[in-house]
N, C-alpha and C positions, 0 to 999 in steps of 0.2 A: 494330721499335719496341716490340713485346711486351714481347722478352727487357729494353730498356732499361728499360720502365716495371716491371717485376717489380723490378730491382735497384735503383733509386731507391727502391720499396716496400718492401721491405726495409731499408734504410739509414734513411730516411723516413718519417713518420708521414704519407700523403697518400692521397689518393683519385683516382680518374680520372673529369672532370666531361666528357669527351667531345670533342671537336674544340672548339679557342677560336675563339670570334666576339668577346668584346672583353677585352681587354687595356689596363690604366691609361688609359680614354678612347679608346685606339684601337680602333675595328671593322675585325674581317677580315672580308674575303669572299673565298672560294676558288671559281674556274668551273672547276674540270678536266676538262670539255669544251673550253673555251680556251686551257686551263693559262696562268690568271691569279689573281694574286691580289692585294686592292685592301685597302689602307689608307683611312682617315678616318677625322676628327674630328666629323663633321657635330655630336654632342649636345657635345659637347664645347665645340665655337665656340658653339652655340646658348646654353650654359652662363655661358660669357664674357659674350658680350653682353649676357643677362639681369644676371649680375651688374652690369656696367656700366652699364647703365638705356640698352643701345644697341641692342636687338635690333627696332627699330623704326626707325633709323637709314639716312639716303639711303646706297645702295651704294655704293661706288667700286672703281674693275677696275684699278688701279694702286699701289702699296705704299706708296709716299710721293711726295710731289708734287713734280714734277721742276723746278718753281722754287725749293727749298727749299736754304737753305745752313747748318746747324743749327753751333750754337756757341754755347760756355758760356754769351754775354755776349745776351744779347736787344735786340735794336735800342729796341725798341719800352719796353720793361720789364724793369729786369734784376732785381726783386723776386722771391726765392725762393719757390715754392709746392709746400709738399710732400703738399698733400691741396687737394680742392676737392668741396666739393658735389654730386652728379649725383643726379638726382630728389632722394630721401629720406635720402641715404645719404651719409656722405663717405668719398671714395677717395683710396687713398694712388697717387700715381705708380708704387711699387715693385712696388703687387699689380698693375700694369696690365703693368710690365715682367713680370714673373712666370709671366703667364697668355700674352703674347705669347711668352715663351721655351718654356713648354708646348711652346704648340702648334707654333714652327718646328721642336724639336727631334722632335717629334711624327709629322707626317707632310707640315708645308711649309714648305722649304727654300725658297720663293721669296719668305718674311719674312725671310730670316735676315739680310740686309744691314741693312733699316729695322728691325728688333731691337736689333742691334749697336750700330746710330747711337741710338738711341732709350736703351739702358739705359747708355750713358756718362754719360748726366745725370742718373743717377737719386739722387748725392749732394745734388744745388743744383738739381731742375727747378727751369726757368722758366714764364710761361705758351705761349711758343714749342714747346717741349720737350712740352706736354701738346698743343698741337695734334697736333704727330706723332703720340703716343701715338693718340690723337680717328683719327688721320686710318688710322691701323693698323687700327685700329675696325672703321672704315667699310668699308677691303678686306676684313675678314673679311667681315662681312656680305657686298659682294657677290659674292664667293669661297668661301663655305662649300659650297658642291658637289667643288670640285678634290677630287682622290683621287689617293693614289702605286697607278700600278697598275703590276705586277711581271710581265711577259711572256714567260713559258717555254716558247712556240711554237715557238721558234729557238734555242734553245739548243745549242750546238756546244761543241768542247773549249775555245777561249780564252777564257769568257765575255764576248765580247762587249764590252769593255770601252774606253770613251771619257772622256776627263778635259778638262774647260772649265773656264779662269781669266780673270779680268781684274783692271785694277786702274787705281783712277784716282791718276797721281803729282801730291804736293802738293795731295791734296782735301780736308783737315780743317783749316779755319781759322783755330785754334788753334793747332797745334803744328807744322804745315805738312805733314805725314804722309802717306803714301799708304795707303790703303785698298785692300786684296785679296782676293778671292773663288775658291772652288771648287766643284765639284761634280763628280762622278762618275757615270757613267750604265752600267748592266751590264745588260741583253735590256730596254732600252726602258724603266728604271725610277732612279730618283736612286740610289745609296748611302750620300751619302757629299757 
């Protein structure tokens, strides 16, 4: 590692700030006693929700609410809103999509479904469409603990490697489409 950080010195105007603990909002932690090491967002979601005026907001332990069948057209109101109020402040839909994309791509993959569905409307939200958004909210909140933690206890030559899909055929109301998911899992941790 020496030799490498010598010849990037070289090529590079930089300095060596010592082992990273955070990284664009992500925090590392390394136990190599465990041979783990843990991703989160923790200030980061905290972050969010502050800006949101949601950090004060009832938990919920599920991503979107599994009565929910989201489509362009709003049963209720199909009146386009592309910013609303929250405390003092008004927010636009797209910074909520935004900071939602952050963080799935971040360190939780288990938004990225309710993300996907959530920033297809980010042309014409509705007020249905901001519930989601609200309702994405709330699972951070009572999910800002989860951590991707990365397990190199077991490490062997194939790493370990397991791939999970699903998909629902003719889920999107709309267009009649199917929706499909992946994930990848290498010594007990997401990749992918």
């Amino acid at each position: 590692m020496d030799k490498i950080k010598q010849r990037l010195s070289n090529a590079f105007k930089m300095r060596d700030l010592g082992r990273a603990t955070f990284i664009l909002g992500i925090q590392i932690k390394r136990d190599r006693k465990r041979r783990t090491i843990t991703l989160s967002q923790h200030q980061c979601i905290d972050t969010v929700l502050e800006c949101f005026r949601m950090k004060d907001c009832k938990p919920i332990f599920t991503p979107m609410d599994t009565k929910s069948t989201p489509s362009t057209d709003d049963p209720l109101d199909n009146t386009v809103v592309k910013t609303t109020k929250i405390g003092d402040r008004d927010m636009s839909y797209q910074s909520i999509v935004g900071s939602l994309m952050w963080v799935t791509l971040g360190t939780r993959p288990d938004l990225a479904y309710t993300t996907g569905i959530i920033r297809q409307y980010s042309a014409n939200p509705k007020k249905s469409h901001w519930d989601l958004a609200k309702w994405a909210l709330h699972y951070l909140k009572g999910t800002r603990d989860l951590e991707l933690v990365f397990d190199g206890s077991d490490v062997n030559i194939d790493m370990d490697f397991h791939g999970y899909t699903d998909a629902n055929w003719n889920g999107d109301r709309d267009t009649s489409r199917s929706t499909s998911g992946y994930v990848f899992i290498s010594n007990h941790g997401a990749i992918g």
